[in-house]
VEXDREN-720482 format. One line per 4 residues: number of its first residue (from 1); for each residue x, y, z of N, C-alpha, C. Coordinates in pm, whole numbers, plus 32768, in hexadecimal, padded with zeros to 4 digits. Layout:
NUM	X Y Z X Y Z X Y Z  ...;
//
This chain:
1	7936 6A7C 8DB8 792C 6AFB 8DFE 7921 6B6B 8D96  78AD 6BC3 8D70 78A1 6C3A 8D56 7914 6CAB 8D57  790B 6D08 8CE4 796C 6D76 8CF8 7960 6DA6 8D37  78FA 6DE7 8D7C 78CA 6E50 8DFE 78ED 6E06 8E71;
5	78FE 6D70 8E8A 7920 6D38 8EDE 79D9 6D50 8F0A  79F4 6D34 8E9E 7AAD 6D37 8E7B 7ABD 6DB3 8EAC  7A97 6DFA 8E70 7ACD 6E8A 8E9A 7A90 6ED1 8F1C  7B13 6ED7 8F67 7B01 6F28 8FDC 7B41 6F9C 8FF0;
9	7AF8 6FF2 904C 7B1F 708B 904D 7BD6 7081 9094  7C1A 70DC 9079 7CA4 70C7 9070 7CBB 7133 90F6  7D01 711E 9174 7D14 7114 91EA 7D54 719F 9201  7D4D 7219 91F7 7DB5 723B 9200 7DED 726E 9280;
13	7E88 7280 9287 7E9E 72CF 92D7 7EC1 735D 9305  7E8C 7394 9283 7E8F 7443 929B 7E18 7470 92FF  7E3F 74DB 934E 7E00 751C 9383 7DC8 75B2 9383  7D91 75C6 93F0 7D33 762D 938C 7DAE 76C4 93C3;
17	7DB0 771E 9346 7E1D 7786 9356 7E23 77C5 93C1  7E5D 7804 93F6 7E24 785B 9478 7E67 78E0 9462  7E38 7943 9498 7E3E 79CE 948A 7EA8 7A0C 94D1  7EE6 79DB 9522 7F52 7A08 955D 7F7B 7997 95BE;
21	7FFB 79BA 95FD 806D 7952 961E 80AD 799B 96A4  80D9 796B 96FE 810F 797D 9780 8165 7918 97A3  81EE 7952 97AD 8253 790C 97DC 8279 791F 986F  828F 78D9 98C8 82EF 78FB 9949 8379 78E4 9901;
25	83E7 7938 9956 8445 794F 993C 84CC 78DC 9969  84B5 78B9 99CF 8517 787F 9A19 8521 77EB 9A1B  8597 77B5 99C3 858F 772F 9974 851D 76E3 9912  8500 7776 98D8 84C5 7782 9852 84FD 77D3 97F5;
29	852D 785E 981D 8574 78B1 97AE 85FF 78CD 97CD  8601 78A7 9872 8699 78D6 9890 86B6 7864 990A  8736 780B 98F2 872D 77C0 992E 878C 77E3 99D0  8764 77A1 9A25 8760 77CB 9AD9 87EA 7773 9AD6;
33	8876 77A5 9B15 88D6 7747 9B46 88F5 7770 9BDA  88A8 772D 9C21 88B0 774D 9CCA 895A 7727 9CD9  89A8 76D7 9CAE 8A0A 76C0 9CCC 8A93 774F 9CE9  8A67 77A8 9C58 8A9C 780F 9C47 8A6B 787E 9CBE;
37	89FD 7880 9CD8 89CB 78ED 9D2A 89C9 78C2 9DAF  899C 7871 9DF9 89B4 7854 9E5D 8A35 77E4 9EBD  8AB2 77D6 9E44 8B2E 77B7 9EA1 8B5F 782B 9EE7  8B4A 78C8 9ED4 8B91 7909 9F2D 8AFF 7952 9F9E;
41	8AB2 78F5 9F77 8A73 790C A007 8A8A 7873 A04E  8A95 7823 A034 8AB5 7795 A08F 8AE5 77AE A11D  8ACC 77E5 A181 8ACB 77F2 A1C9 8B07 7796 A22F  8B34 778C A2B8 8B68 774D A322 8AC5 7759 A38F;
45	8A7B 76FE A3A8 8A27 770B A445 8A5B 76B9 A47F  8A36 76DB A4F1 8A37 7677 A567 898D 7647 A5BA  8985 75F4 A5A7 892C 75C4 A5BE 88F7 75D8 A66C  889B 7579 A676 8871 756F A711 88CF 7551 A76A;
49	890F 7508 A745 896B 7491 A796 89EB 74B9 A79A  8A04 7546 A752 8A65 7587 A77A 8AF5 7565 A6EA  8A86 7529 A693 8B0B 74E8 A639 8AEC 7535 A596  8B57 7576 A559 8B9D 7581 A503 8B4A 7551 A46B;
53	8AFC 7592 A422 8AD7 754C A387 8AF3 75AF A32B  8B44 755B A2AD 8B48 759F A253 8AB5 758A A216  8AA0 762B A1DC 8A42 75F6 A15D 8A33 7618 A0DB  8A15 7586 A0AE 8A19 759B A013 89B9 7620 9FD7;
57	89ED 7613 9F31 898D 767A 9ED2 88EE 763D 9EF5  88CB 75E6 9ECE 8855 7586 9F17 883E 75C4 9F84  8859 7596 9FFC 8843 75BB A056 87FA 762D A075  8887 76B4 A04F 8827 7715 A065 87ED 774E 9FFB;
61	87BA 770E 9F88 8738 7756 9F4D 86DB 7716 9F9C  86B6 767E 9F9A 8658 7673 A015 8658 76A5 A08E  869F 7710 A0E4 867B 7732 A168 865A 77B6 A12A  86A6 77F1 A0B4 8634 7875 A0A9 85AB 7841 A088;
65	85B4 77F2 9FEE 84F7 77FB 9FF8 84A2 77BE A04F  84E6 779D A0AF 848B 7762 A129 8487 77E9 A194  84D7 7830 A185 84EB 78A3 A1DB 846A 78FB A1F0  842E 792B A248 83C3 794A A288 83B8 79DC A241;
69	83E3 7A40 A1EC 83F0 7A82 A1BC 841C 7A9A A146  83FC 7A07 A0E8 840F 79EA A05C 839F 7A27 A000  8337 7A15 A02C 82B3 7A4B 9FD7 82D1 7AC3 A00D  82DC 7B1F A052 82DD 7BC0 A054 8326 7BDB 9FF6;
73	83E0 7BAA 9FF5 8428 7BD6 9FA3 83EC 7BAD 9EED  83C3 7B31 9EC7 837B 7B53 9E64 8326 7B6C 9E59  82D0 7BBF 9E98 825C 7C0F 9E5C 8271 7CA6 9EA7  8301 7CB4 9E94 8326 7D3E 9EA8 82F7 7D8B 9F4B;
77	82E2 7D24 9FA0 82D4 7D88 A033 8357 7DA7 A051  83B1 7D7F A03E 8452 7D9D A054 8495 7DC1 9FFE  84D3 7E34 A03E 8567 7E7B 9FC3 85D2 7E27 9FC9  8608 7E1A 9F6B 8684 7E0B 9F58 86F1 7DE3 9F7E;
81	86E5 7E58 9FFC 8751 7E70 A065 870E 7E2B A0D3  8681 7E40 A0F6 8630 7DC3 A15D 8679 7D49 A177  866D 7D1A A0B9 866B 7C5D A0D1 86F7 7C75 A0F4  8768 7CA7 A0A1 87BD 7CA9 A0E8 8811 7C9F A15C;
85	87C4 7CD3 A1AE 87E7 7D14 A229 87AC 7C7F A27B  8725 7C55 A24B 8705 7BF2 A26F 873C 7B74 A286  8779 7B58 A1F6 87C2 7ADF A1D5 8834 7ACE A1FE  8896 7B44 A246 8910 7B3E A267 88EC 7B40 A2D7;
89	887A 7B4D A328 885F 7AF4 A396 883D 7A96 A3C8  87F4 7A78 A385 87D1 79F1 A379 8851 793E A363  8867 7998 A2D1 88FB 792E A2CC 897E 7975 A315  8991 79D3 A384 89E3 7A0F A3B9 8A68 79EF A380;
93	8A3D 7A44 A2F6 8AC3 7A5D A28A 8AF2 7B0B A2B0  8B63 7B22 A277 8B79 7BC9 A26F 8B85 7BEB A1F7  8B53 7BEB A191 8B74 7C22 A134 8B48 7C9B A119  8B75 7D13 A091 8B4D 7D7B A064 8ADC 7D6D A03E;
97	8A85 7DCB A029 8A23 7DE1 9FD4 8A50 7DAF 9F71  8A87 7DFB 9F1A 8A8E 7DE0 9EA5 8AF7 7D43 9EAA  8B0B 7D2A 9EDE 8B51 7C6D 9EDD 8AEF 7C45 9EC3  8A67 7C84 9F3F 8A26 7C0E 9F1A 89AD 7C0A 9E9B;
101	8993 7C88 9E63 892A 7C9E 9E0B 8988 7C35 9D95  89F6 7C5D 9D87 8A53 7C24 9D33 8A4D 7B75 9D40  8A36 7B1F 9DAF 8A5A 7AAE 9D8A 89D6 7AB3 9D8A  8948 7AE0 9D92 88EC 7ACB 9DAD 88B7 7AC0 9CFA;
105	88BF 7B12 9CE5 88A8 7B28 9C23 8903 7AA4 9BEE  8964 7A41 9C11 89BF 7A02 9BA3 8945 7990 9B81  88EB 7986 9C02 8890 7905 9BD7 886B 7925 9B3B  8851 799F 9B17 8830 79A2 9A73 88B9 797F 9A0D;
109	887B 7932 99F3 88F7 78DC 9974 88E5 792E 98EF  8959 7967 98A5 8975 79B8 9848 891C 7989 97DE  8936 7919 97E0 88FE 78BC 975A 8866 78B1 972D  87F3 78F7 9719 8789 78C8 9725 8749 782E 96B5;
113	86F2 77F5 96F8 86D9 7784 96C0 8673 7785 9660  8627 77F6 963A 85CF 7812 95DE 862C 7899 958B  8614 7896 9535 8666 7927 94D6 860F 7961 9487  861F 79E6 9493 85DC 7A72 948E 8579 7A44 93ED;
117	85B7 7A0C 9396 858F 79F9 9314 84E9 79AC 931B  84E7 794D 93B1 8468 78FD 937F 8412 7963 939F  842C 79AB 9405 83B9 7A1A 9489 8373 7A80 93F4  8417 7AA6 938C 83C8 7AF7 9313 83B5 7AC1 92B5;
121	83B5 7A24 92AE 8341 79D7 925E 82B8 79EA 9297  828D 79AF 9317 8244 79C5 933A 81C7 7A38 9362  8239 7A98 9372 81E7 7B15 9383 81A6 7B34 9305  8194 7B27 92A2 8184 7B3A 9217 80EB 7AD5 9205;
125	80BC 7A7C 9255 8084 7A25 924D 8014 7A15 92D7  8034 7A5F 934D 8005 7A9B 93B3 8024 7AF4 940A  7FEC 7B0E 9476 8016 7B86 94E5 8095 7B1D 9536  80E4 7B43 9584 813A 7B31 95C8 812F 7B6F 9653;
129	813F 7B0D 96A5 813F 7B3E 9739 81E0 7ADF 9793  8202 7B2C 97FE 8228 7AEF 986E 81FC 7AE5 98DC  81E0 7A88 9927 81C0 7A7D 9994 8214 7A43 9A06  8282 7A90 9A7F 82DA 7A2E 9AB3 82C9 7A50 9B3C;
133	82E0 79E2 9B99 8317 7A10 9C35 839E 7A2D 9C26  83B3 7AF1 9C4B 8431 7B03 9C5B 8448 7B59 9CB5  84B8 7B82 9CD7 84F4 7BD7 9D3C 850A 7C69 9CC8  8535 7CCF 9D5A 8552 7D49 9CF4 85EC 7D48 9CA5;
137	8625 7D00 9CFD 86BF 7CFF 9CF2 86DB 7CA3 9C90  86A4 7C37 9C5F 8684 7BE8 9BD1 8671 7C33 9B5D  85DA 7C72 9B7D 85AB 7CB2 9B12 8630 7D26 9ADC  862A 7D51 9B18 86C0 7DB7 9AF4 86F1 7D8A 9AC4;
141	8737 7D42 9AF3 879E 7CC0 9A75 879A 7CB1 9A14  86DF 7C87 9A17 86CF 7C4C 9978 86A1 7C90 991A  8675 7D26 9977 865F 7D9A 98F3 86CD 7DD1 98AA  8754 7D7E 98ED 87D7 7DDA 9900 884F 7D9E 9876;
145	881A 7D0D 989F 8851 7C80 985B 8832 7C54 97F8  87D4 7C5E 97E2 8772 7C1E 977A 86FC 7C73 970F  86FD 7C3C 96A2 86BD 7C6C 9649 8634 7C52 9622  8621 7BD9 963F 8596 7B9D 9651 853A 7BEB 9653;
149	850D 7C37 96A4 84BB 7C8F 96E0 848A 7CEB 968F  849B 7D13 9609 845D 7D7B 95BC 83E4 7D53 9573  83F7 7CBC 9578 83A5 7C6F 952E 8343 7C51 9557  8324 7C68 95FD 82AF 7C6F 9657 8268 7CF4 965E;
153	8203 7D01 9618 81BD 7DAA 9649 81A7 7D86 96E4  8167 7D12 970E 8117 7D11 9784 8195 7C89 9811  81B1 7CE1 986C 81FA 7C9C 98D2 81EF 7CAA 9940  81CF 7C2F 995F 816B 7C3A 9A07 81BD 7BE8 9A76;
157	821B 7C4A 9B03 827B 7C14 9B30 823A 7C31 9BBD  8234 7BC1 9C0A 8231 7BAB 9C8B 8258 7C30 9CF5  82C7 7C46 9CC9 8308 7CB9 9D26 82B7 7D67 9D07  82BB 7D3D 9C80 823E 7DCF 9C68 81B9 7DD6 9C8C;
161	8167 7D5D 9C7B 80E4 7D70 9C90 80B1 7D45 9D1B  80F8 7D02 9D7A 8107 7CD4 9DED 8072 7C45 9DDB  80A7 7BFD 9D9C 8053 7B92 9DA9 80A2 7B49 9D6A  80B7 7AB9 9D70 80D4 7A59 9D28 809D 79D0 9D15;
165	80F9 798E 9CB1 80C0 78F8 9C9B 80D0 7885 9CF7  8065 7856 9D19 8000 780F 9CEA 7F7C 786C 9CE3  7F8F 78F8 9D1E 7F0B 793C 9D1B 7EBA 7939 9CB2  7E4C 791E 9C98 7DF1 7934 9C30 7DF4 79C9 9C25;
169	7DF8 7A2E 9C53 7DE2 7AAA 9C67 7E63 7AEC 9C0F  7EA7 7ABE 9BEF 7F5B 7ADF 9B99 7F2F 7AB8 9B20  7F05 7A45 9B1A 7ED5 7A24 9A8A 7E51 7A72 9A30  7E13 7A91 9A83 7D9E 7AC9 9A46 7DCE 7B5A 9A3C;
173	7E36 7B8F 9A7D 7E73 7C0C 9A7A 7E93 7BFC 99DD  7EF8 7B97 99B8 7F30 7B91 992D 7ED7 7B82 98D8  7E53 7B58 98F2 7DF1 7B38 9894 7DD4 7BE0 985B  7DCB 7BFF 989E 7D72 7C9A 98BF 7DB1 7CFC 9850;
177	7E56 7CE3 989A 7EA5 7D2D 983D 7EBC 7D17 9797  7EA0 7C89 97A7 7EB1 7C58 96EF 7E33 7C72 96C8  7DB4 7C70 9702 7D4E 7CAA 96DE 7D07 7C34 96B5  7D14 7BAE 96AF 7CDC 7B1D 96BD 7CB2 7AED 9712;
181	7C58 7A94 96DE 7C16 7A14 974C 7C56 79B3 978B  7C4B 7970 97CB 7CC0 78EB 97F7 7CA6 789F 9794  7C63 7885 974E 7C4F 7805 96DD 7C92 7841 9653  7CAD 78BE 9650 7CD3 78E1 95E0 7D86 78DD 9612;
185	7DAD 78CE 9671 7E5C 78E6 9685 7E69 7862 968F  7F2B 7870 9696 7F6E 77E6 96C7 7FCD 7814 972D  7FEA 77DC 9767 805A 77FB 97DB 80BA 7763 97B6  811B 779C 97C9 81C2 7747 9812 81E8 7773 985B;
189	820A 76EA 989D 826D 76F7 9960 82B9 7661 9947  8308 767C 9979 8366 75FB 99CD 831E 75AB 9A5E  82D9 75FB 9A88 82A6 75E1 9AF3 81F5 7586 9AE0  81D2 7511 9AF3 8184 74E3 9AFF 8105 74FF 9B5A;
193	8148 754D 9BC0 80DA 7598 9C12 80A4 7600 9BDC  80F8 762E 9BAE 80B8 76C1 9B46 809A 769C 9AD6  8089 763E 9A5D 804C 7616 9A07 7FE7 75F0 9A36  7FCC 758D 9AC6 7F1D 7591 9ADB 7ECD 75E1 9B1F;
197	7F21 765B 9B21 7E9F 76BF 9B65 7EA6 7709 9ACB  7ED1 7718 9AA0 7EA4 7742 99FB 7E3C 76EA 99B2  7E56 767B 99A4 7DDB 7632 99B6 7D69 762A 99DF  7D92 7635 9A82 7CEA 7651 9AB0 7CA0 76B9 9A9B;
201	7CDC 7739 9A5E 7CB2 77AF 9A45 7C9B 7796 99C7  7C6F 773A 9953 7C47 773E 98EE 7CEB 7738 984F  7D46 7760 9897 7D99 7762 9836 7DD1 76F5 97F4  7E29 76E1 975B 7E52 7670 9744 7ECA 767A 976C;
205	7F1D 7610 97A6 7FA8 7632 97EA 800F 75BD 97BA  806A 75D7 97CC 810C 756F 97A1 8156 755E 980F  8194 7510 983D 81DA 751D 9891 826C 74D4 9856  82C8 7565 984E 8343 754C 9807 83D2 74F8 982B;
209	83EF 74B7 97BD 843A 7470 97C6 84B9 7465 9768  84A3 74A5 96E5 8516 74A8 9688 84D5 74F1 9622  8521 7545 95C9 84F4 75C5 957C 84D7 7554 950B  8505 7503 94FA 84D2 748D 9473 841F 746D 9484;
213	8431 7421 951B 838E 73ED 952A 8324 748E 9509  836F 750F 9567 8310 7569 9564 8307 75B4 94D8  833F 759E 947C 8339 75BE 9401 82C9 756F 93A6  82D4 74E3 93F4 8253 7470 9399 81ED 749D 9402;
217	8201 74B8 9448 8154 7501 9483 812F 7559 9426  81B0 75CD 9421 814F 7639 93B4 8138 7627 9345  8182 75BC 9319 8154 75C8 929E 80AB 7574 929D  809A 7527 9306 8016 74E3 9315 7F9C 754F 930A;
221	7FCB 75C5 9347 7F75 7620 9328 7F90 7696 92E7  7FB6 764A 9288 7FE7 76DF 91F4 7FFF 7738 9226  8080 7739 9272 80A8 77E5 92D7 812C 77E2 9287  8165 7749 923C 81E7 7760 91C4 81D4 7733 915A;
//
């Protein structure tokens, strides 16, 4: 066998750099503990049949986001005091306002799971965006809580722009604002549904799982 034969081109797995980066927020930079936020809504119904259920933290995050007035409240058709007013009817709880904005915010866990240091590695190396489905009463929180956020010029939230994800129409919003193509960004989500409509819109996407793996992504594409 020939030298030109022997030698073969060497495989790699870097990818090509990209110009800016988009994170969702929620069990990507700050991790969600429904346990904390929704035991003091756990509620008592009574069903059809006239009988008695407790319900779990589970529980009722699934009967809100199934709740017929979940997409208004994140994409901001409802105040505040709306969902409120809503939800303590719905789960025919009594609580305060402020009880409930209060257990409503604990879902954000103090701790974030990405730290401020990589966002200003990164920024140094591209544009920075957020992109999240959130409420107003969140966002408050986390402008309130958290530090993260300086490190994003560009942040694109459900409750402000009244559109959200899976919309193609949210994403190309963030495109707009970073001032890129979809082939030139990357997006991260936790969410697999929202990594493939980033996809289908041309973008390269991750779908996150541990700040270790998403660190050997970037470095796959010289972003560390």
């Amino acid at each position: 066998m020939g030298d030109a034969q022997k030698m073969k081109p060497l495989v790699s797995e870097r990818q090509a750099k990209p110009k800016a980066v988009i994170f969702d927020i929620g069990r990507v930079i700050i991790n969600l503990d429904l346990a904390r936020a929704f035991a003091p809504l756990a509620a008592v119904i009574v069903d059809k049949n006239g009988s008695a259920l407790r319900l779990s933290p589970d529980d009722v995050w699934k009967m809100v986001r199934e709740d017929e007035r979940w997409i208004d409240w994140q994409e901001g058709r409802l105040s505040p005091q709306e969902w409120y007013e809503h939800l303590m009817r719905q789960l025919k709880l009594s609580l305060t306002y402020v009880q409930f904005r209060d257990a409503w915010n604990l879902v954000l866990h103090p701790q974030t799971i990405l730290p401020d240091g990589l966002f200003a590695r990164l920024g140094e190396r591209c544009r920075l965006a957020l992109l999240s489905n959130t409420d107003p009463l969140h966002l408050e929180a986390i402008k309130e809580r958290f530090t993260f956020g300086r490190h994003f010029p560009v942040r694109i939230y459900s409750c402000s722009v009244g559109m959200s994800k899976p919309s193609p129409t949210i994403y190309r919003a963030t495109l707009d604002a970073l001032g890129v193509s979809a082939s030139e960004a990357l997006y991260v989500d936790d969410i697999q549904e929202f990594v493939d409509a980033a996809r289908a819109l041309g973008l390269d996407a991750i779908r996150f799982e541990s700040r270790g793996e998403l660190e050997r992504q970037f470095r796959s594409r010289d972003l560390l």
